[in-house]
BATORLUM-263367 format. One record per atom (N, C-alpha, C): residue number from 1; chain; x, y, z; atom name. Coordinates in Angstrom, 2 decimals, padded with zeros to 5 digits, always signed. Atoms other than C-alpha are relative to their C-alpha. Layout:
@num: NUM cadena: A x: X y: Y z: Z atomo: CA
...
END
This chain:
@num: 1 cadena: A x: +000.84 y: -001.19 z: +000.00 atomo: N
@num: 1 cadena: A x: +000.00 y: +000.00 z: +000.00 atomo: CA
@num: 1 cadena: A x: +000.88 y: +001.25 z: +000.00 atomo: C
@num: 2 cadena: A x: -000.84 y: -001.32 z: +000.10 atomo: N
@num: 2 cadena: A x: +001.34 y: +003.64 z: -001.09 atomo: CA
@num: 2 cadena: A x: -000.39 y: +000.55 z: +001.20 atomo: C
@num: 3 cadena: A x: +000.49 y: -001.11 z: -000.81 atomo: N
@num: 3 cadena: A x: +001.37 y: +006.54 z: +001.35 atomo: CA
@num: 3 cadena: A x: -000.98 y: +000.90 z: -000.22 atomo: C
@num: 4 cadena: A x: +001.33 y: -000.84 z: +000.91 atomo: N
@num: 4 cadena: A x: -001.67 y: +008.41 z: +001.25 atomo: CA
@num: 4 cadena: A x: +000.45 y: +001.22 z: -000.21 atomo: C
@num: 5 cadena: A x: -000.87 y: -001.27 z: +000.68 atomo: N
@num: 5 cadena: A x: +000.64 y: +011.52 z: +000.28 atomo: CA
@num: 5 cadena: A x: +000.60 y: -000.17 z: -001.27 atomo: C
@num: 6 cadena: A x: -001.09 y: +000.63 z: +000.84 atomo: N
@num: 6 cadena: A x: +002.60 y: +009.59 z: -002.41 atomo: CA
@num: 6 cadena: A x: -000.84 y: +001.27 z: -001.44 atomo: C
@num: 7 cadena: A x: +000.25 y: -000.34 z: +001.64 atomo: N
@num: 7 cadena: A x: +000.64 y: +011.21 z: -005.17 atomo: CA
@num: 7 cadena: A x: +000.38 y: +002.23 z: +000.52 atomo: C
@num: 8 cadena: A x: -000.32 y: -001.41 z: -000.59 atomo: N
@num: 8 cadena: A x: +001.39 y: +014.73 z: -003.38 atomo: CA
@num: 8 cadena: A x: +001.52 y: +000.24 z: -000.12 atomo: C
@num: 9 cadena: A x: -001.31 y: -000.14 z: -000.05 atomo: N
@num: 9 cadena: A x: +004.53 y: +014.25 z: -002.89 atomo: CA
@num: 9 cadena: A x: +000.66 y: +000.15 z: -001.48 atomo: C
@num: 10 cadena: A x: -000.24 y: +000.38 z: +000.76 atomo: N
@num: 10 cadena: A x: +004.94 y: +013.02 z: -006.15 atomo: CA
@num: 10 cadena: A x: +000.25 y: +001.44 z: -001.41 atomo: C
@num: 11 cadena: A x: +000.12 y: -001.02 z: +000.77 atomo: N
@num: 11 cadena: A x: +003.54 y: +016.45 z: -007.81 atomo: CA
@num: 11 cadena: A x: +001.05 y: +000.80 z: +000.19 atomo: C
@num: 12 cadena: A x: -000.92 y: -001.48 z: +000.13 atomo: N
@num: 12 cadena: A x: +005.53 y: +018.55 z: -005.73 atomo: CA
@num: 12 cadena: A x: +001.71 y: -000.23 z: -000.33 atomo: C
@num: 13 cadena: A x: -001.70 y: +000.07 z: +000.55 atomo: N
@num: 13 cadena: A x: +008.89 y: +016.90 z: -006.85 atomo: CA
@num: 13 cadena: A x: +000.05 y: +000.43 z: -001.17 atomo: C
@num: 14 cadena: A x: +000.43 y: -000.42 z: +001.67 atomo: N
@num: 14 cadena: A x: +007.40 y: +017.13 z: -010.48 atomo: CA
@num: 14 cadena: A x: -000.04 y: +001.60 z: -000.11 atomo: C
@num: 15 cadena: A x: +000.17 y: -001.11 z: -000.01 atomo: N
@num: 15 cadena: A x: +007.01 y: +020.90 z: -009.50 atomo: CA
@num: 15 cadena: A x: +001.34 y: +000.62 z: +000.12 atomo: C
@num: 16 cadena: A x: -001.63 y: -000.33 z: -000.06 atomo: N
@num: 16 cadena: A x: +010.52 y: +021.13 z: -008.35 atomo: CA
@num: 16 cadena: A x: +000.72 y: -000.41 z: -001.29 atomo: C
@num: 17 cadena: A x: -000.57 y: +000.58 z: +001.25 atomo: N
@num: 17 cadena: A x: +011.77 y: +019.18 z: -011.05 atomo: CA
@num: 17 cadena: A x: +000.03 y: +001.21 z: -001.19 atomo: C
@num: 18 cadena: A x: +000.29 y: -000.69 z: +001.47 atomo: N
@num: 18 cadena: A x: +010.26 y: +021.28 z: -013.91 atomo: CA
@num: 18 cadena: A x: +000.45 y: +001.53 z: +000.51 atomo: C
@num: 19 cadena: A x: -000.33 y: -001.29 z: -000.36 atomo: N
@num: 19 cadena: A x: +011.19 y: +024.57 z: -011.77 atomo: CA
@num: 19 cadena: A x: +001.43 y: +000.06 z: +000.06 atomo: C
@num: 20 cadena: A x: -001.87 y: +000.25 z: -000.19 atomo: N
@num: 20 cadena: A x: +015.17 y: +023.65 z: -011.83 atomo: CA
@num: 20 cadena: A x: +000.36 y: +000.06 z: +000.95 atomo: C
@num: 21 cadena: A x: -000.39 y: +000.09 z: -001.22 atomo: N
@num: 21 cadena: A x: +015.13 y: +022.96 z: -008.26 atomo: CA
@num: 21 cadena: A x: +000.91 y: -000.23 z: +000.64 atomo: C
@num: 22 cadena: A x: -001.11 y: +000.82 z: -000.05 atomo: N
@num: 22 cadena: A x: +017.51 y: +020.21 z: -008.84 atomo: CA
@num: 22 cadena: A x: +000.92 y: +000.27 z: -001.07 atomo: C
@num: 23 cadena: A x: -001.10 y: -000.36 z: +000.70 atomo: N
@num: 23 cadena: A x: +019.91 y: +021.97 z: -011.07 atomo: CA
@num: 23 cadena: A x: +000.86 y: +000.28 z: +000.21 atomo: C
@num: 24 cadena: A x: -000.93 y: -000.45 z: -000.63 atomo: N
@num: 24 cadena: A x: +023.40 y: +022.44 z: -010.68 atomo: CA
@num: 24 cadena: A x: +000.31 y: -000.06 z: +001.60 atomo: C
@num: 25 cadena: A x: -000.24 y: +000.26 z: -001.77 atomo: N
@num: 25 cadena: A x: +023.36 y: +020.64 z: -007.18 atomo: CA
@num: 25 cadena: A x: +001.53 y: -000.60 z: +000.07 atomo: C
@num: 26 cadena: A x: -001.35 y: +000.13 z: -000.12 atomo: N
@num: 26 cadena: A x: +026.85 y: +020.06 z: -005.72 atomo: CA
@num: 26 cadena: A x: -000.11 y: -002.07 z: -000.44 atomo: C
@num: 27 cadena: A x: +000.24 y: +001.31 z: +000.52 atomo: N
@num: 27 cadena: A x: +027.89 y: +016.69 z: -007.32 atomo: CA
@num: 27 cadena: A x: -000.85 y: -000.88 z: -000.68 atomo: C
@num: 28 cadena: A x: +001.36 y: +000.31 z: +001.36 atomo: N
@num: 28 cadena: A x: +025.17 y: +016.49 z: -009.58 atomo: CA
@num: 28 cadena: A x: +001.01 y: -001.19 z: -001.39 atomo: C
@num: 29 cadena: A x: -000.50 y: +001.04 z: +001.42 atomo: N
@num: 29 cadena: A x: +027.03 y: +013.72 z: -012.80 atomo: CA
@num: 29 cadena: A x: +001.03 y: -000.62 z: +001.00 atomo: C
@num: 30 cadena: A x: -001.16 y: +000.50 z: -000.84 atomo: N
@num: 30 cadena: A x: +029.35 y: +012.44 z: -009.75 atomo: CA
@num: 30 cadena: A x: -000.50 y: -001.09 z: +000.59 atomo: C
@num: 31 cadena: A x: +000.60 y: +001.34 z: +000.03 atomo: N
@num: 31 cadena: A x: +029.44 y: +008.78 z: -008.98 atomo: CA
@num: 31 cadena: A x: +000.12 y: +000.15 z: +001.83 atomo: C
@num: 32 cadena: A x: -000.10 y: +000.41 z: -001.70 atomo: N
@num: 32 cadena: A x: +028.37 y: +007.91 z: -004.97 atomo: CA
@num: 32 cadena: A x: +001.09 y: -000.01 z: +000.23 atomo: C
@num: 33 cadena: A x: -001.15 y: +000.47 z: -001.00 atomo: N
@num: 33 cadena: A x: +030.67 y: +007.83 z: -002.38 atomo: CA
@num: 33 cadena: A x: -000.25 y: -001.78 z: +000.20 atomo: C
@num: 34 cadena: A x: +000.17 y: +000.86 z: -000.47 atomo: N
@num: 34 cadena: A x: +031.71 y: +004.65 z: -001.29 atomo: CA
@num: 34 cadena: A x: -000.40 y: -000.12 z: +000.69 atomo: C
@num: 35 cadena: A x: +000.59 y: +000.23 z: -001.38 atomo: N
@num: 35 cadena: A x: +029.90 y: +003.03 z: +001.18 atomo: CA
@num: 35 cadena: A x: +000.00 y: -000.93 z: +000.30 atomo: C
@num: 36 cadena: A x: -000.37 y: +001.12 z: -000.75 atomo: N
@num: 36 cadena: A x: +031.14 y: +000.14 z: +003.42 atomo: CA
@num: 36 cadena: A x: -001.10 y: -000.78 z: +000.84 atomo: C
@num: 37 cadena: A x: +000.85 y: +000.31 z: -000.60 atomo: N
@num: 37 cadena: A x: +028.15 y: -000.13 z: +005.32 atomo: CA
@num: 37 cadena: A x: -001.59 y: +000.42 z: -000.15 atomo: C
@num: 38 cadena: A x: +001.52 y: -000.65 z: +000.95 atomo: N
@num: 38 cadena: A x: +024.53 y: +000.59 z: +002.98 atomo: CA
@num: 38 cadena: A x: -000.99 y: -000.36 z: +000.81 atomo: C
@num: 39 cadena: A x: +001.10 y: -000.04 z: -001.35 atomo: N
@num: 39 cadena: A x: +022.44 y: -000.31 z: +006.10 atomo: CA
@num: 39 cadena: A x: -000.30 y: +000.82 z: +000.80 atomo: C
@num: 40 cadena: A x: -000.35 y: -001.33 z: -001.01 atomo: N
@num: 40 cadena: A x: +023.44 y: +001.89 z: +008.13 atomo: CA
@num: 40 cadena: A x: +001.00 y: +001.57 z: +000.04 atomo: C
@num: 41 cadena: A x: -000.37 y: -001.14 z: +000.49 atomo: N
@num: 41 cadena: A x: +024.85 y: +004.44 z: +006.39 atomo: CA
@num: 41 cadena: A x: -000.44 y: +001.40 z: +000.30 atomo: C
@num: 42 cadena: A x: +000.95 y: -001.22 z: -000.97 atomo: N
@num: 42 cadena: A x: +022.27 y: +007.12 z: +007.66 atomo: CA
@num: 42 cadena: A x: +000.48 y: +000.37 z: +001.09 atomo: C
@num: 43 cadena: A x: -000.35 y: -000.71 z: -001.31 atomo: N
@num: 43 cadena: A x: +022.86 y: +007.00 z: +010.93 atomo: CA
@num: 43 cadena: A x: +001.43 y: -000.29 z: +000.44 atomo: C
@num: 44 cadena: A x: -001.22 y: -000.43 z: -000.01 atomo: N
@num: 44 cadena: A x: +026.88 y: +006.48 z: +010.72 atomo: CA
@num: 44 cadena: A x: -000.11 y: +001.65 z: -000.28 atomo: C
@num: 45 cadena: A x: -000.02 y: -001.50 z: +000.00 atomo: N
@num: 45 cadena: A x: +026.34 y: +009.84 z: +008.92 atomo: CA
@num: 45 cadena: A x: -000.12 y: +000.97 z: +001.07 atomo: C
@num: 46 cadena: A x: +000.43 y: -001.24 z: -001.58 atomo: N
@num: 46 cadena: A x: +024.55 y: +011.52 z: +011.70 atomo: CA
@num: 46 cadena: A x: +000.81 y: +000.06 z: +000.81 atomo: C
@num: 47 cadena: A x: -001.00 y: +000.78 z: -000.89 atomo: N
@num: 47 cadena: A x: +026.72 y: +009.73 z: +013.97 atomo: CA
@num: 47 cadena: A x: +001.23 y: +000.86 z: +000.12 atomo: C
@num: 48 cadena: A x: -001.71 y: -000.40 z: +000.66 atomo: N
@num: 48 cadena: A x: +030.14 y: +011.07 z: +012.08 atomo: CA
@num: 48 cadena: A x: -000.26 y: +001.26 z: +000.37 atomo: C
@num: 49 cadena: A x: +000.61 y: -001.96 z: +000.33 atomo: N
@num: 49 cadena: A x: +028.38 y: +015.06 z: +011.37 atomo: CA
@num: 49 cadena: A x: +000.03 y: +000.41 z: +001.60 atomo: C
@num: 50 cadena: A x: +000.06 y: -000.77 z: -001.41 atomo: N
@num: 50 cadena: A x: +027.59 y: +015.04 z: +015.01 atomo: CA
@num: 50 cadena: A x: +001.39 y: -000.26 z: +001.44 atomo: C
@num: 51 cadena: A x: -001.44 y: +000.53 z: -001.36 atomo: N
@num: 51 cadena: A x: +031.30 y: +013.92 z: +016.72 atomo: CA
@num: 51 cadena: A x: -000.22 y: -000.82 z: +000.57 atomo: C
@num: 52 cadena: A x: +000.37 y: +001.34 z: -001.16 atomo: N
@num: 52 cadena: A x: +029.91 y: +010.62 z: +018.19 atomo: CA
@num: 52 cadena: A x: +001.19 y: -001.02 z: -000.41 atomo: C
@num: 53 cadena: A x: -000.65 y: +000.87 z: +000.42 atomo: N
@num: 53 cadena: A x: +032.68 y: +008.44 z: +018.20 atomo: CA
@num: 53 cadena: A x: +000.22 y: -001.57 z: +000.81 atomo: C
@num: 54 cadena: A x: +000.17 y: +001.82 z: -000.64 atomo: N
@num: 54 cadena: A x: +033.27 y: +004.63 z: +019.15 atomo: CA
@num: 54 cadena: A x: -000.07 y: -000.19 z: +001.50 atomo: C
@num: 55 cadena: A x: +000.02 y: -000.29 z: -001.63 atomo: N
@num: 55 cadena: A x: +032.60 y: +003.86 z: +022.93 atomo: CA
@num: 55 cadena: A x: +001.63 y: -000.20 z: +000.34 atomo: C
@num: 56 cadena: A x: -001.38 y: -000.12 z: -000.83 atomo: N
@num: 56 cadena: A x: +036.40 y: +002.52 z: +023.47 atomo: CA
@num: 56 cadena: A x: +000.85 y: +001.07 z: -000.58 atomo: C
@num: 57 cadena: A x: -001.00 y: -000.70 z: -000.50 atomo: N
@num: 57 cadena: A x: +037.75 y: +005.57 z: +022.14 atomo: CA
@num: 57 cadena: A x: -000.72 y: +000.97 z: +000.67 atomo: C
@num: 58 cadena: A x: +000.00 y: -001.17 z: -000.84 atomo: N
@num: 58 cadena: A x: +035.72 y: +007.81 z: +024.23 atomo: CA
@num: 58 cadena: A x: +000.23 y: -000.81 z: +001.52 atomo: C
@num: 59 cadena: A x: -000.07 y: +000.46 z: -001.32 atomo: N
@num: 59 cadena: A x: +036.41 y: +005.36 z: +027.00 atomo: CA
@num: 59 cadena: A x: +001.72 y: +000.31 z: +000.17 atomo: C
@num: 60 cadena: A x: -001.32 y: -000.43 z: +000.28 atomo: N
@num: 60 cadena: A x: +039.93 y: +005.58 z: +026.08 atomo: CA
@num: 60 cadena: A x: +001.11 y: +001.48 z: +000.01 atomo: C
@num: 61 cadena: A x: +000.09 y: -001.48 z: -000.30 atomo: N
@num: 61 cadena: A x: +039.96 y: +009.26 z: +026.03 atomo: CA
@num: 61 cadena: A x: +000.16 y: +000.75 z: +001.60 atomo: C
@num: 62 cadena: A x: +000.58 y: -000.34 z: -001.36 atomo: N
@num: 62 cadena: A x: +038.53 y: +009.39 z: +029.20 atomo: CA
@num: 62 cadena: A x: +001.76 y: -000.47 z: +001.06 atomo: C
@num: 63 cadena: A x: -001.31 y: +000.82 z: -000.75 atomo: N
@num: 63 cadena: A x: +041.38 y: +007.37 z: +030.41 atomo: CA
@num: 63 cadena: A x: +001.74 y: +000.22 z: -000.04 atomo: C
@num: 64 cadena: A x: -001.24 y: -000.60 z: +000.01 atomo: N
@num: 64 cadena: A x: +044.26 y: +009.23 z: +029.03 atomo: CA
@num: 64 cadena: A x: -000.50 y: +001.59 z: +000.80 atomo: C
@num: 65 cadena: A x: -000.10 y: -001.36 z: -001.19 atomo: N
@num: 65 cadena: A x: +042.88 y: +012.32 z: +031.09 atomo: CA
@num: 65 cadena: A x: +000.27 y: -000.35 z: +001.26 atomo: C
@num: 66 cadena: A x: -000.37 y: +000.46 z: -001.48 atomo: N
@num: 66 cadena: A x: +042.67 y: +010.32 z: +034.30 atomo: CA
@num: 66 cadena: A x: +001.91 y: -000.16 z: +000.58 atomo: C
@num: 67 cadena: A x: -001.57 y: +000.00 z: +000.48 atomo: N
@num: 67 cadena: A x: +046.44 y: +009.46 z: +033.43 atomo: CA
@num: 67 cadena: A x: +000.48 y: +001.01 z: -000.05 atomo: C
@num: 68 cadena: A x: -000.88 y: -001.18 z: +000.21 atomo: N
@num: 68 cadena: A x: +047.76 y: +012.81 z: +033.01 atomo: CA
@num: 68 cadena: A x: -000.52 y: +000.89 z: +001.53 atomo: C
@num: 69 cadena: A x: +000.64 y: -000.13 z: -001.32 atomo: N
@num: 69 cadena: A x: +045.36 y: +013.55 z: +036.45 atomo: CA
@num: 69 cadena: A x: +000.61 y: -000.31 z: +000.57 atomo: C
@num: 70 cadena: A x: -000.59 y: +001.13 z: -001.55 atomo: N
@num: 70 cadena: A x: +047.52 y: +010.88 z: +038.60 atomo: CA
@num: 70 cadena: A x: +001.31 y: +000.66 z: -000.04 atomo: C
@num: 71 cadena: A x: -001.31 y: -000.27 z: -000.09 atomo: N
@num: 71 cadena: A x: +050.53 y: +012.05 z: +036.83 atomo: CA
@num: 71 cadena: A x: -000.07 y: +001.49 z: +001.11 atomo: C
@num: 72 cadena: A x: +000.36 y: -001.49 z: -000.72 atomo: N
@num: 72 cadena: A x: +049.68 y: +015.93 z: +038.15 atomo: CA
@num: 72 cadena: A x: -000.27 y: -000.28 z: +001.41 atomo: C
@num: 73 cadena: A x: +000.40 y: -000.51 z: -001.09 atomo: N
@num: 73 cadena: A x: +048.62 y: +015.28 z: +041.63 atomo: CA
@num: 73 cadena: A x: +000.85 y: -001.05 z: +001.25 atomo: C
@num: 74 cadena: A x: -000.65 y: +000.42 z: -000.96 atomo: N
@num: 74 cadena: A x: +050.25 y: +014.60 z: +044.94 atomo: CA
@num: 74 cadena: A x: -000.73 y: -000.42 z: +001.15 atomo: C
@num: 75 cadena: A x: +000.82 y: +000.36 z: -001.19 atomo: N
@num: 75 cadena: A x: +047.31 y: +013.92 z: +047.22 atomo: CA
@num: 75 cadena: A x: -000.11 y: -001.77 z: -000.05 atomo: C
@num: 76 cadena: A x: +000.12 y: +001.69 z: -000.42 atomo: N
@num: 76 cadena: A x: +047.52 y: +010.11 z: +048.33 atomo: CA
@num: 76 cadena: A x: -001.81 y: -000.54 z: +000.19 atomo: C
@num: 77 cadena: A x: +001.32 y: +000.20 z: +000.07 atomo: N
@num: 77 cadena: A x: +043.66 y: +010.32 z: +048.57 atomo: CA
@num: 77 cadena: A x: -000.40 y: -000.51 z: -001.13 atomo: C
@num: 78 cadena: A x: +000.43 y: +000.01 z: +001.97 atomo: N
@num: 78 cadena: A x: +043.00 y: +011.60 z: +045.07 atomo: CA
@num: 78 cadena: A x: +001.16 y: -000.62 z: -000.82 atomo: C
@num: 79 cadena: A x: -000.51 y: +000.95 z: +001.60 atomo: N
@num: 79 cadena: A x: +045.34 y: +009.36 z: +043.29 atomo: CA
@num: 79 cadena: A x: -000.43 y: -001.69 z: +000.56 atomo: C
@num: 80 cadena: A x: +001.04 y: +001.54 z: -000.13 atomo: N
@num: 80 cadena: A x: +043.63 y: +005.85 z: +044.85 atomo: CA
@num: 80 cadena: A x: -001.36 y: +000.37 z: -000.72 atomo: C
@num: 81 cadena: A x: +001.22 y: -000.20 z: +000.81 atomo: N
@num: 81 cadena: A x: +040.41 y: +007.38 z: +043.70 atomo: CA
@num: 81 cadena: A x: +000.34 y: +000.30 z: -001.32 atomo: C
@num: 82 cadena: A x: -000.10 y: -000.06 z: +001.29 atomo: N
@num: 82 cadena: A x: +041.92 y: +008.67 z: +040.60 atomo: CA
@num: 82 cadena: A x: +000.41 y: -001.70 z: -000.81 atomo: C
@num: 83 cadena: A x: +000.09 y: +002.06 z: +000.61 atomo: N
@num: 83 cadena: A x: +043.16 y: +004.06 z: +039.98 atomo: CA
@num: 83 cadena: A x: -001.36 y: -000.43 z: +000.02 atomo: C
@num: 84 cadena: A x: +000.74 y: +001.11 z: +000.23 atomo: N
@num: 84 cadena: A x: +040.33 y: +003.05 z: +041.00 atomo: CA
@num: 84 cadena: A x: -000.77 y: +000.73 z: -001.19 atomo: C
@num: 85 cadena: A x: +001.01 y: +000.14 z: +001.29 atomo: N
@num: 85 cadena: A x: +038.31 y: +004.70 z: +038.20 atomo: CA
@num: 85 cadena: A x: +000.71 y: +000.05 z: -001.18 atomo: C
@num: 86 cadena: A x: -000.89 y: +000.46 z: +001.11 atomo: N
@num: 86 cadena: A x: +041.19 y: +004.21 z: +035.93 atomo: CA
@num: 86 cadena: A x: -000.09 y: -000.86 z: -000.18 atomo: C
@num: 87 cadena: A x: +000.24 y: +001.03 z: +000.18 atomo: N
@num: 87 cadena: A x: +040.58 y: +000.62 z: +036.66 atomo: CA
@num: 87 cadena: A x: -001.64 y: -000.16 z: -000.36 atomo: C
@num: 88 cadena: A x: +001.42 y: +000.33 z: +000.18 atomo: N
@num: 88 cadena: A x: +036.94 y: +000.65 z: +036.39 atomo: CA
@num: 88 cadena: A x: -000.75 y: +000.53 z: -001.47 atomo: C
@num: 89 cadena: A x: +000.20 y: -000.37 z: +001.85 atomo: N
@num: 89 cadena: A x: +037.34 y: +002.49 z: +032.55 atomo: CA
@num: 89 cadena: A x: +000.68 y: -000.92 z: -000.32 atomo: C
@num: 90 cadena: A x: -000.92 y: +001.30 z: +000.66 atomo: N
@num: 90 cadena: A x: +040.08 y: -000.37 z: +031.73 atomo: CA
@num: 90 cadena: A x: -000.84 y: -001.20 z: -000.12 atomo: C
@num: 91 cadena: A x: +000.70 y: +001.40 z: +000.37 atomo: N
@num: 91 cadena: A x: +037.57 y: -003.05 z: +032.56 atomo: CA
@num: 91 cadena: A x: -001.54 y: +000.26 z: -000.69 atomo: C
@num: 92 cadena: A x: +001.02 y: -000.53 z: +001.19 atomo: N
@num: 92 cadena: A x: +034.78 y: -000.54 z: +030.64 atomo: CA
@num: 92 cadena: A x: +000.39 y: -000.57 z: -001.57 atomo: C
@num: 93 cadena: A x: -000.19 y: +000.25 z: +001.76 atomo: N
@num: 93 cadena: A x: +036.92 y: -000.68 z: +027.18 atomo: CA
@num: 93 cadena: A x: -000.18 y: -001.95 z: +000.08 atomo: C
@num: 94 cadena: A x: -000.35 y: +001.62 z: +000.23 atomo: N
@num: 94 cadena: A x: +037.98 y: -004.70 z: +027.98 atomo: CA
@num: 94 cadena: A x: -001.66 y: -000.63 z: -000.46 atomo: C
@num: 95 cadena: A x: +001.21 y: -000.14 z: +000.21 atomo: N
@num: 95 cadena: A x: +034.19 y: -004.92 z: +027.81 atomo: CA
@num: 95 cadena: A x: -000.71 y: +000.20 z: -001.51 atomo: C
@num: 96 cadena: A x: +000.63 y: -000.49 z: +001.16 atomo: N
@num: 96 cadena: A x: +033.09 y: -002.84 z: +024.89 atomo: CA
@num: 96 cadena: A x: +000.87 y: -000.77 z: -000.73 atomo: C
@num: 97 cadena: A x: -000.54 y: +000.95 z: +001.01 atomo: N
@num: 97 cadena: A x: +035.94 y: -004.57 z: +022.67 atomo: CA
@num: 97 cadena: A x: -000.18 y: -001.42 z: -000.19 atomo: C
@num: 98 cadena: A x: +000.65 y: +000.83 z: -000.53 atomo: N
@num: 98 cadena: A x: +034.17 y: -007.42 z: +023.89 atomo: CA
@num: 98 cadena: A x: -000.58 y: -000.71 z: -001.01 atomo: C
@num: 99 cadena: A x: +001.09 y: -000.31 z: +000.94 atomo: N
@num: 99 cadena: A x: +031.47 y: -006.99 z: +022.23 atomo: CA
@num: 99 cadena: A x: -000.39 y: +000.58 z: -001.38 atomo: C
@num: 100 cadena: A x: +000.09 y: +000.47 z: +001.03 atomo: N
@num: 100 cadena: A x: +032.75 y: -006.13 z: +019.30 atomo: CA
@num: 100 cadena: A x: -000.26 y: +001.27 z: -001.13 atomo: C
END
């Protein structure tokens, strides 16, 4: 079953069309990008456009700040608390790479 818009829709592309809507669009006679993954290609895009990147490297990330944290500080408190959640992102990534 069509969308009950389809024939709407349909005009107003035909309206664009015949108005040169689609003329001279960037990469207009240019062959696709490759694409490694045509499933999910969409929302990689979004994904990519909006800076979301893989969980172990923002876990990883996370974990070279804590690291440059322990190096910087001299309090015997805050550098057990700064391991233990150094250890508790180490067994985050061991995890996510896990899985794959």
């Amino acid at each position: 079953m069509d969308h009950p818009l389809i024939d709407l829709i349909n005009a107003r592309i035909a309206a664009a069309e015949k108005d040169g809507a689609f003329d001279n669009l960037e990469g207009a006679g240019k062959p696709l990008p490759k694409c490694d993954d045509p499933e999910n290609a969409v929302m990689t895009r979004i994904l990519k456009d909006n800076g979301a990147v893989p969980e172990v490297v923002s876990l990883s990330r996370q974990l070279a700040d804590l690291r440059a944290e322990l190096r910087d500080t001299g309090d015997r408190t805050k550098r057990r608390d700064i391991i233990k959640d150094m250890s508790m992102i180490e067994a985050r990534i061991e995890i996510a790479r896990k899985r794959g």
